[in-house]
Gaussian input, Z-matrix of N, CA and C with variables (Angstrom, degrees):
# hf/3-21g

backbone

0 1
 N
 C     1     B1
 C     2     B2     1     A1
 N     3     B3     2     A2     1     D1
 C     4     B4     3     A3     2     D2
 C     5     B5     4     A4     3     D3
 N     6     B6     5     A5     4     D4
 C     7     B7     6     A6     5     D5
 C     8     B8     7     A7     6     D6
 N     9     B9     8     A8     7     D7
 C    10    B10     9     A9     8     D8
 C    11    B11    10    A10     9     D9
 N    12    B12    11    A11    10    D10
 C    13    B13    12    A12    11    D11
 C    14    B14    13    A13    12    D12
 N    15    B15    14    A14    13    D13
 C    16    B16    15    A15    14    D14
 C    17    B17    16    A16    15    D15
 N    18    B18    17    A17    16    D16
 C    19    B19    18    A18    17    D17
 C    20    B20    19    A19    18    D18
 N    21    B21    20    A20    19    D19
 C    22    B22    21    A21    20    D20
 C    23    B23    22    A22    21    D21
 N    24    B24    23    A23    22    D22
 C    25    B25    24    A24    23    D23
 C    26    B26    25    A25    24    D24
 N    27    B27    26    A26    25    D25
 C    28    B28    27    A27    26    D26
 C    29    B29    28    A28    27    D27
 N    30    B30    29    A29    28    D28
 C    31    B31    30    A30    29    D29
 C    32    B32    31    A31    30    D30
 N    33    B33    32    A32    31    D31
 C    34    B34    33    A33    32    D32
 C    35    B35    34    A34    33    D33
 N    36    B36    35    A35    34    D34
 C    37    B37    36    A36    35    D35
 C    38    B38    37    A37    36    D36
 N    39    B39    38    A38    37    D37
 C    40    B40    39    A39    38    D38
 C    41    B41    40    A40    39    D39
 N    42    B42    41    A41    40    D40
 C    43    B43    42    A42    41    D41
 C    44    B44    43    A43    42    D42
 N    45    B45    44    A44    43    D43
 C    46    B46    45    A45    44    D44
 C    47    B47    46    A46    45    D45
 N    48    B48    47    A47    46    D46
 C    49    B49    48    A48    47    D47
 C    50    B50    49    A49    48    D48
 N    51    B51    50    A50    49    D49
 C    52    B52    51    A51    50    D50
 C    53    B53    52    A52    51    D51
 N    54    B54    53    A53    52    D52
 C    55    B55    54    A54    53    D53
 C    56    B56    55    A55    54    D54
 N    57    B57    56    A56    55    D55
 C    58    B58    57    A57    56    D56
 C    59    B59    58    A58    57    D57
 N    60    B60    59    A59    58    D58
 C    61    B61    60    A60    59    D59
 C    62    B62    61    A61    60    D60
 N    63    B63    62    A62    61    D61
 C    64    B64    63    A63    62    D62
 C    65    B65    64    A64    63    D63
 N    66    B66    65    A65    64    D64
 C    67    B67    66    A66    65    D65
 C    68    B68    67    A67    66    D66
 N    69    B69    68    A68    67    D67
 C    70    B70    69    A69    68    D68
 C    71    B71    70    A70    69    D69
 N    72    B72    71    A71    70    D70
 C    73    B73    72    A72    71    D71
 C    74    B74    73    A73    72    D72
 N    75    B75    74    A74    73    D73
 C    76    B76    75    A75    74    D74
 C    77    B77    76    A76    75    D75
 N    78    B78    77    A77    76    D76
 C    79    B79    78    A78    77    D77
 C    80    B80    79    A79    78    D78
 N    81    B81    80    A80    79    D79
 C    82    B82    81    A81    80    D80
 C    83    B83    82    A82    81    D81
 N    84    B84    83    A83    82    D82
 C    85    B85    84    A84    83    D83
 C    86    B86    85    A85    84    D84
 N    87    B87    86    A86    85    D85
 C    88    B88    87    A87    86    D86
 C    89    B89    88    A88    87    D87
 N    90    B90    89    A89    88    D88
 C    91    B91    90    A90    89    D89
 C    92    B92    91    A91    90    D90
 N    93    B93    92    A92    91    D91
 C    94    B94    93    A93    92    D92
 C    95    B95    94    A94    93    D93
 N    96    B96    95    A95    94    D94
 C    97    B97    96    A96    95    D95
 C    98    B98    97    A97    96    D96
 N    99    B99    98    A98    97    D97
 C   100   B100    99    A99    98    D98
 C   101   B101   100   A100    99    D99
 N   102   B102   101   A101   100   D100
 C   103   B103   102   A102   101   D101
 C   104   B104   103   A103   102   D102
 N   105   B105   104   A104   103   D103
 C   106   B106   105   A105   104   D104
 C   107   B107   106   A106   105   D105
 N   108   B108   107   A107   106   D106
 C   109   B109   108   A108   107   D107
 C   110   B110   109   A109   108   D108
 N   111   B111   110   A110   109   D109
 C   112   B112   111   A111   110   D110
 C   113   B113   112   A112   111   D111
 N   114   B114   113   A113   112   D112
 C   115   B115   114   A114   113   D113
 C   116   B116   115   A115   114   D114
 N   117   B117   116   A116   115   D115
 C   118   B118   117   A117   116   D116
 C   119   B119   118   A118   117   D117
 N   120   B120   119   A119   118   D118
 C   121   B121   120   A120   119   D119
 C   122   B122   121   A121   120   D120
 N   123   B123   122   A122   121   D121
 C   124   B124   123   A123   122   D122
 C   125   B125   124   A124   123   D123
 N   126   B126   125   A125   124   D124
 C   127   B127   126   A126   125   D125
 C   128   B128   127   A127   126   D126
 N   129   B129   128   A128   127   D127
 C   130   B130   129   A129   128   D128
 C   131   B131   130   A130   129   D129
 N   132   B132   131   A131   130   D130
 C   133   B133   132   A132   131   D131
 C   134   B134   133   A133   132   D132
 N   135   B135   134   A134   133   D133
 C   136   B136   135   A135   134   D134
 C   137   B137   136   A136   135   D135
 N   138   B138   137   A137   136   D136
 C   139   B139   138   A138   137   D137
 C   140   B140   139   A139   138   D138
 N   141   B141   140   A140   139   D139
 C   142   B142   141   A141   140   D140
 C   143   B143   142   A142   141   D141
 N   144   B144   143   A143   142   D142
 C   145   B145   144   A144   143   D143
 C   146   B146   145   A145   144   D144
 N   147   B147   146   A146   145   D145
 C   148   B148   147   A147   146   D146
 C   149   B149   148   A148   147   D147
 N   150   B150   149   A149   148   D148
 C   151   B151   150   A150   149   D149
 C   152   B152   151   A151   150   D150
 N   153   B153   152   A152   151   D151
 C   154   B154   153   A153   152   D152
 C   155   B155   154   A154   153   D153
 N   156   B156   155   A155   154   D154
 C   157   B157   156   A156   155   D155
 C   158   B158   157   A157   156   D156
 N   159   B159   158   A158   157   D157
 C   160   B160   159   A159   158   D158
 C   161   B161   160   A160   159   D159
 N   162   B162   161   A161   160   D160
 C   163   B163   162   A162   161   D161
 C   164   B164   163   A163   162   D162
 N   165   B165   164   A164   163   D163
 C   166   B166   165   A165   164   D164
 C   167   B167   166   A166   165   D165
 N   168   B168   167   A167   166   D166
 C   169   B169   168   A168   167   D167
 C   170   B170   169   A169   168   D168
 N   171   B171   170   A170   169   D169
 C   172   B172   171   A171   170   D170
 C   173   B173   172   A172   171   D171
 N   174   B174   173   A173   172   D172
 C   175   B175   174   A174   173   D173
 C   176   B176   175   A175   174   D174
 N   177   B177   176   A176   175   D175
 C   178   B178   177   A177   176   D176
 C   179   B179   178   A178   177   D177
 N   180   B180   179   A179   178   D178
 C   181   B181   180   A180   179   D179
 C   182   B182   181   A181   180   D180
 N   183   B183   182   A182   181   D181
 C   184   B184   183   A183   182   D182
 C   185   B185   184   A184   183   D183
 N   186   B186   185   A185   184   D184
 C   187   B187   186   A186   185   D185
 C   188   B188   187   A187   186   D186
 N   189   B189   188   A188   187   D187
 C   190   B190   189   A189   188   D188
 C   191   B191   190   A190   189   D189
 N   192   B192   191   A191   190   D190
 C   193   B193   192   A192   191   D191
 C   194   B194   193   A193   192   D192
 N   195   B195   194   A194   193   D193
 C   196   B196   195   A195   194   D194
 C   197   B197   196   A196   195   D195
 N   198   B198   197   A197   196   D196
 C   199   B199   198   A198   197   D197
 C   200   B200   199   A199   198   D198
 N   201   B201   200   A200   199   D199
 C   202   B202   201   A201   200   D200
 C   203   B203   202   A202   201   D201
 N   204   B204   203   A203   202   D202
 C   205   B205   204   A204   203   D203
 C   206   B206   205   A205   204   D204
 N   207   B207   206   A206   205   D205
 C   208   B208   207   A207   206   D206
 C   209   B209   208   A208   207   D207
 N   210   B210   209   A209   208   D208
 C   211   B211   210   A210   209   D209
 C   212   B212   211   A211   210   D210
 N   213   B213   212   A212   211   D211
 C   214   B214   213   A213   212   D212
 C   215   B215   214   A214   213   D213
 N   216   B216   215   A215   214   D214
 C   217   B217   216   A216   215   D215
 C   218   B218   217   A217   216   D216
 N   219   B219   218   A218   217   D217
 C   220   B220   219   A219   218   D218
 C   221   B221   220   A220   219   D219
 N   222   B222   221   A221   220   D220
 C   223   B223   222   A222   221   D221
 C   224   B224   223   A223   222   D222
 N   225   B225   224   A224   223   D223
 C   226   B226   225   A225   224   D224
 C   227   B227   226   A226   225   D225
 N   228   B228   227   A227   226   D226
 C   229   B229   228   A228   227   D227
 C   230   B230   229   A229   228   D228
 N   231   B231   230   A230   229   D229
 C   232   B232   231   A231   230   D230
 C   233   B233   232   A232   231   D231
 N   234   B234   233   A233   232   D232
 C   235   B235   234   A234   233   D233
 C   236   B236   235   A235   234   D234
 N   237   B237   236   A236   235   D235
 C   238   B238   237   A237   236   D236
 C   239   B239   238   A238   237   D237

   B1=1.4343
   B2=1.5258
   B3=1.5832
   B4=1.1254
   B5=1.4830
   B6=1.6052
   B7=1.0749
   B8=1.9321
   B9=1.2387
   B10=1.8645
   B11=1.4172
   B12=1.0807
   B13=1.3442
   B14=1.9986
   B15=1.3761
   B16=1.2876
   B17=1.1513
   B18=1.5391
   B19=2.1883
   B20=1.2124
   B21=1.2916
   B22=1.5091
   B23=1.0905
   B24=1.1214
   B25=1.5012
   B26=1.4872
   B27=1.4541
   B28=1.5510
   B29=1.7429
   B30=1.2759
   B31=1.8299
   B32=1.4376
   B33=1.4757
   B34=1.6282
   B35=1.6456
   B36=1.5351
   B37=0.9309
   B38=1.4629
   B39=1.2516
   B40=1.4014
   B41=1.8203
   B42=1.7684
   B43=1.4735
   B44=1.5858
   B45=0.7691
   B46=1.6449
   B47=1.7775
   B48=1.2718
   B49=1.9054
   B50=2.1741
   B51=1.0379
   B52=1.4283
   B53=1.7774
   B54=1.3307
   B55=1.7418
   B56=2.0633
   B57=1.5808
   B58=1.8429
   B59=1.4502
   B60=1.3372
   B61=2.1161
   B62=1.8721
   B63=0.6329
   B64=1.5656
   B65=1.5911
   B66=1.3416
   B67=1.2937
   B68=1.3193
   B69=1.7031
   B70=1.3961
   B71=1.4891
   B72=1.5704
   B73=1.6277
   B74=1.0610
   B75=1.5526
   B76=1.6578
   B77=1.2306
   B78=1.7753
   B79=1.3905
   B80=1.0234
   B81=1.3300
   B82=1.6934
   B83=1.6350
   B84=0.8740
   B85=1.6918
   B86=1.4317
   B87=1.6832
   B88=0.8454
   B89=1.1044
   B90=1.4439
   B91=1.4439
   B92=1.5129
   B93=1.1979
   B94=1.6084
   B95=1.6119
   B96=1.0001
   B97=1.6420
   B98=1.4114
   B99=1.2823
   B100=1.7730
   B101=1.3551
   B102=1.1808
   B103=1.6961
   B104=1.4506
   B105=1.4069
   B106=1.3751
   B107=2.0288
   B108=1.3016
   B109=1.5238
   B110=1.6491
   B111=1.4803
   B112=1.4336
   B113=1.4781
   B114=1.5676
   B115=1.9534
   B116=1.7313
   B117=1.8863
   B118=1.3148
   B119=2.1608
   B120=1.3167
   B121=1.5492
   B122=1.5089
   B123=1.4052
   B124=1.5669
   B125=1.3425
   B126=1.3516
   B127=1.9201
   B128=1.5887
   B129=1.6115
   B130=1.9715
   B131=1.7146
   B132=1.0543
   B133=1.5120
   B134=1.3925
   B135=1.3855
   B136=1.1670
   B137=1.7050
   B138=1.4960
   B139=1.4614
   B140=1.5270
   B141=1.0436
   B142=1.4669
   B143=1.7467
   B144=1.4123
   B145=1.5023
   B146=1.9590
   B147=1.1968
   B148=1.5083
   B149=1.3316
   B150=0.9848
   B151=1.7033
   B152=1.4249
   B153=1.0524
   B154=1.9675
   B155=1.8035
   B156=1.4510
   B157=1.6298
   B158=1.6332
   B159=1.1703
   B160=1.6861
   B161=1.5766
   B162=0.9269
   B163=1.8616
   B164=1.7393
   B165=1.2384
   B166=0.9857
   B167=1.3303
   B168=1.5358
   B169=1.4296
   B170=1.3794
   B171=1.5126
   B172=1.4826
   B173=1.8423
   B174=1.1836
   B175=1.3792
   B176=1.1816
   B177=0.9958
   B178=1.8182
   B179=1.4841
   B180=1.3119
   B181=1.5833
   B182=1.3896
   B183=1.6355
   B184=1.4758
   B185=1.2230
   B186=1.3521
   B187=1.4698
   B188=1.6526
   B189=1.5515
   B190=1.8258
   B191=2.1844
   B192=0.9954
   B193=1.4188
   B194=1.4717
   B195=1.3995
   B196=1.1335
   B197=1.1729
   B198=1.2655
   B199=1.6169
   B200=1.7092
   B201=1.2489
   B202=1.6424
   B203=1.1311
   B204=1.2492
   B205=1.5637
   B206=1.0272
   B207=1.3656
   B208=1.6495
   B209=1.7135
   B210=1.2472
   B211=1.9388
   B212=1.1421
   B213=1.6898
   B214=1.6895
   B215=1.4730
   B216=1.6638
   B217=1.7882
   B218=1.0647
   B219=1.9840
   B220=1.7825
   B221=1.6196
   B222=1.3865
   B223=1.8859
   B224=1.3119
   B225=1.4558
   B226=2.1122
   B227=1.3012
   B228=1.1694
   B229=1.4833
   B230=1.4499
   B231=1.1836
   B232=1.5867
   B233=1.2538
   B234=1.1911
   B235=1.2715
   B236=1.6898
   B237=1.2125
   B238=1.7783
   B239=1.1144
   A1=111.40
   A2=120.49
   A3=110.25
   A4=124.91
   A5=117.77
   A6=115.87
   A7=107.51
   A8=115.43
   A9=119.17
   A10=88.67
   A11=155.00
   A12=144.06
   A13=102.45
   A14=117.23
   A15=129.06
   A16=118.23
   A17=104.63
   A18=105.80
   A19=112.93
   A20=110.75
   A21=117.96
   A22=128.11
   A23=115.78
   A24=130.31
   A25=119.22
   A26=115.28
   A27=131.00
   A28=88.34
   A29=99.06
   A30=114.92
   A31=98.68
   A32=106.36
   A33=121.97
   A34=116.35
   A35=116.20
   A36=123.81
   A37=105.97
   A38=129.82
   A39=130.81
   A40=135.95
   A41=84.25
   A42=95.61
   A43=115.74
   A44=109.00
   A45=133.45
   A46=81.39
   A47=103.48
   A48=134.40
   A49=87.60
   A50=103.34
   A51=116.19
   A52=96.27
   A53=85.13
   A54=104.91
   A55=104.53
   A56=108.19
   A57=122.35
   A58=85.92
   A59=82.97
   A60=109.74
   A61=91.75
   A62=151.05
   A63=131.95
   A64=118.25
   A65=107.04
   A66=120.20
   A67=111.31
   A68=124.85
   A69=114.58
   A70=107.10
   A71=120.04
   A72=107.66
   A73=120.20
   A74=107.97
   A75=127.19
   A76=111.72
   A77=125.55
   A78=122.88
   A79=86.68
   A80=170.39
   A81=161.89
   A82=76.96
   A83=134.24
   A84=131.67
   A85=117.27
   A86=138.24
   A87=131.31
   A88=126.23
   A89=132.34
   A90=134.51
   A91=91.62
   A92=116.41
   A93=109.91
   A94=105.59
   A95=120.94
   A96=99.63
   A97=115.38
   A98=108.16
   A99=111.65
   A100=111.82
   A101=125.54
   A102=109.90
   A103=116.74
   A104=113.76
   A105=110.88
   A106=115.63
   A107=113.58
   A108=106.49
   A109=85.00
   A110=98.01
   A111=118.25
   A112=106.96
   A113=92.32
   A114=89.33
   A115=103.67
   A116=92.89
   A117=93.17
   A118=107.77
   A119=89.21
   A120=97.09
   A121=113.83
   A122=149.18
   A123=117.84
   A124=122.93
   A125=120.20
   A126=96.25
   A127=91.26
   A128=78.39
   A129=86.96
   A130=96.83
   A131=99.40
   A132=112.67
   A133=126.78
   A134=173.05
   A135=158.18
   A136=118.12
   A137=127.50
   A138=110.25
   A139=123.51
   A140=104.39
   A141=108.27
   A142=115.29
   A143=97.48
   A144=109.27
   A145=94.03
   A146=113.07
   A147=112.59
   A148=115.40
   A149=136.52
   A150=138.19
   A151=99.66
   A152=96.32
   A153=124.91
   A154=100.15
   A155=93.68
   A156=101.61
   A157=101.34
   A158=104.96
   A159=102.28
   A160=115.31
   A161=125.56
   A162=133.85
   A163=91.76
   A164=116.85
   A165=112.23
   A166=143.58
   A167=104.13
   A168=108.86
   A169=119.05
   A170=129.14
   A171=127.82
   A172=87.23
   A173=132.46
   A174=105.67
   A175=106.99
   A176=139.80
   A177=144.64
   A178=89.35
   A179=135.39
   A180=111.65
   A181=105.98
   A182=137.92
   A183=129.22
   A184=81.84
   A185=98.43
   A186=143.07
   A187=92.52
   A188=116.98
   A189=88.24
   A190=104.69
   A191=110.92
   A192=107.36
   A193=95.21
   A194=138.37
   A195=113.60
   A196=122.27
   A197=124.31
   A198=143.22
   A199=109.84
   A200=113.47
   A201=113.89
   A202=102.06
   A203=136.00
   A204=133.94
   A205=115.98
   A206=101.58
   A207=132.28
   A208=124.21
   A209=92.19
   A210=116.46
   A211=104.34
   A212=120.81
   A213=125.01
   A214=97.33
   A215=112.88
   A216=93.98
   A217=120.69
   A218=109.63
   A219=107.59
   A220=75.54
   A221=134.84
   A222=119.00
   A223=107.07
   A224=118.88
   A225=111.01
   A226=82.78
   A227=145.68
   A228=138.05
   A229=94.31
   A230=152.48
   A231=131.32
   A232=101.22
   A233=127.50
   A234=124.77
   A235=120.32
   A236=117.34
   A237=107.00
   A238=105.98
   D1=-38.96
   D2=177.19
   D3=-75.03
   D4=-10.06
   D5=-177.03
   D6=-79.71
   D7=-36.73
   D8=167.23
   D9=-60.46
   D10=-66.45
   D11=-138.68
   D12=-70.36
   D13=-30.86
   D14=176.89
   D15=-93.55
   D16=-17.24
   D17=157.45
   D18=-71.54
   D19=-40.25
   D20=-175.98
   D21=-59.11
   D22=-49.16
   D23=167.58
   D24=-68.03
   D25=-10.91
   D26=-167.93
   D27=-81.02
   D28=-47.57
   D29=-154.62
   D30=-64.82
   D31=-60.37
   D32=-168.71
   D33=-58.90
   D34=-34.01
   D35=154.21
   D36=-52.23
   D37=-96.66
   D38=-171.37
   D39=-18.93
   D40=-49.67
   D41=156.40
   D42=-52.84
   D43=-56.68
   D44=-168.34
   D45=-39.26
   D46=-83.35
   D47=-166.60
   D48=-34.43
   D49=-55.48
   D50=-167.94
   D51=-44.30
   D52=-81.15
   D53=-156.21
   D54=-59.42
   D55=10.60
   D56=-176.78
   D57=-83.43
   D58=-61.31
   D59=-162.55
   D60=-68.68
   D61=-50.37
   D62=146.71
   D63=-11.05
   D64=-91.86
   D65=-164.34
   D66=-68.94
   D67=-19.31
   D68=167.48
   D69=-83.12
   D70=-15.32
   D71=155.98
   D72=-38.85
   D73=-54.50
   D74=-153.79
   D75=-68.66
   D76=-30.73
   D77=-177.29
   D78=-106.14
   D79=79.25
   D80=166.64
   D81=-153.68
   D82=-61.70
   D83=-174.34
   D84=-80.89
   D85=-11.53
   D86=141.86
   D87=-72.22
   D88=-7.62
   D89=-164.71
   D90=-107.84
   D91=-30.40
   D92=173.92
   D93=-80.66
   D94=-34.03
   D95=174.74
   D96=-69.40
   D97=-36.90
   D98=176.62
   D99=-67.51
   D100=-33.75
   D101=169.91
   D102=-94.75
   D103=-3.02
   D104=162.36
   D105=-34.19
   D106=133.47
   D107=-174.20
   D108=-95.54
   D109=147.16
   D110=173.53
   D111=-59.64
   D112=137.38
   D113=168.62
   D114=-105.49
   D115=120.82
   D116=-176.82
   D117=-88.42
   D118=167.72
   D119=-169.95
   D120=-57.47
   D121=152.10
   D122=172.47
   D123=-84.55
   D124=172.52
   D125=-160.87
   D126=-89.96
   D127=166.20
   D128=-160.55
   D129=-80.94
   D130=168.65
   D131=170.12
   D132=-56.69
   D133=85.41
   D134=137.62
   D135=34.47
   D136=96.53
   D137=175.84
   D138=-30.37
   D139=-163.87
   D140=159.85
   D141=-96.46
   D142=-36.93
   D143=-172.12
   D144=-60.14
   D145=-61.72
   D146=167.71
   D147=-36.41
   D148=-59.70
   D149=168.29
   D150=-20.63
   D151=-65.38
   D152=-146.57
   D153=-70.65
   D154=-32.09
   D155=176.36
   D156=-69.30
   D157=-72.67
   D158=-169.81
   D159=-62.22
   D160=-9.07
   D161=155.75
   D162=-54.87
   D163=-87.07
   D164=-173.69
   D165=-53.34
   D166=-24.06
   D167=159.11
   D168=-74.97
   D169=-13.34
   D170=-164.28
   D171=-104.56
   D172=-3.42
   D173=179.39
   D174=120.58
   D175=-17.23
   D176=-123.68
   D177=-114.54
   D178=-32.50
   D179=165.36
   D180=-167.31
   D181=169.96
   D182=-140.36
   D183=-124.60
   D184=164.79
   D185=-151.91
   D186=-59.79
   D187=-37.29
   D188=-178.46
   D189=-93.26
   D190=4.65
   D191=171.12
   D192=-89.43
   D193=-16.64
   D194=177.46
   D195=-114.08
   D196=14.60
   D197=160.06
   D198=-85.80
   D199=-45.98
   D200=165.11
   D201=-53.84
   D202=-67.48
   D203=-154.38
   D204=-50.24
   D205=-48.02
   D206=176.98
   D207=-43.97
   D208=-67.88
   D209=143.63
   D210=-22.13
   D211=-75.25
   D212=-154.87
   D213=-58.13
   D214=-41.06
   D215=-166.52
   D216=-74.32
   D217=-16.67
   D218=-163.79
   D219=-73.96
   D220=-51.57
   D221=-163.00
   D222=-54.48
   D223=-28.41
   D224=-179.38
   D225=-69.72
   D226=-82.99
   D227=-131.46
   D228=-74.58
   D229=-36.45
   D230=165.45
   D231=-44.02
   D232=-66.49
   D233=-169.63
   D234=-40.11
   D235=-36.47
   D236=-168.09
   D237=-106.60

């Protein structure tokens, strides 16, 4: 009799030990998703038409080099 009485307690303990190591899984992995830092998107590229704007606003070439240019991209973008 005393030897079931010292399984029993072997088991219940263990369970016990089991279902700790469980639930400190369970918050050890929720606490890592919650402080996980967000991954933000990377910033997008600048069009071309944007390029072409700030060229022209900084000086970089006159009003009919930047109306042609301008032209060339509205004809790329018909194109695709």
């Amino acid at each position: 009799m005393m030897h079931s009485a010292a399984g029993a307690a072997f088991w219940s303990v263990t369970v016990l030990v089991l279902w700790a190591l469980v639930a400190g899984g369970a918050a050890w992995a929720a606490v890592r998703v919650i402080r996980q830092p967000r991954r933000q998107p990377p910033p997008s590229l600048p069009s071309p038409l944007d390029i072409l704007e700030r060229r022209f606003a900084a000086g970089e070439m006159t009003r009919e080099d930047f109306d042609e240019a301008r032209a060339r991209l509205r004809e790329h973008d018909l194109d695709i």
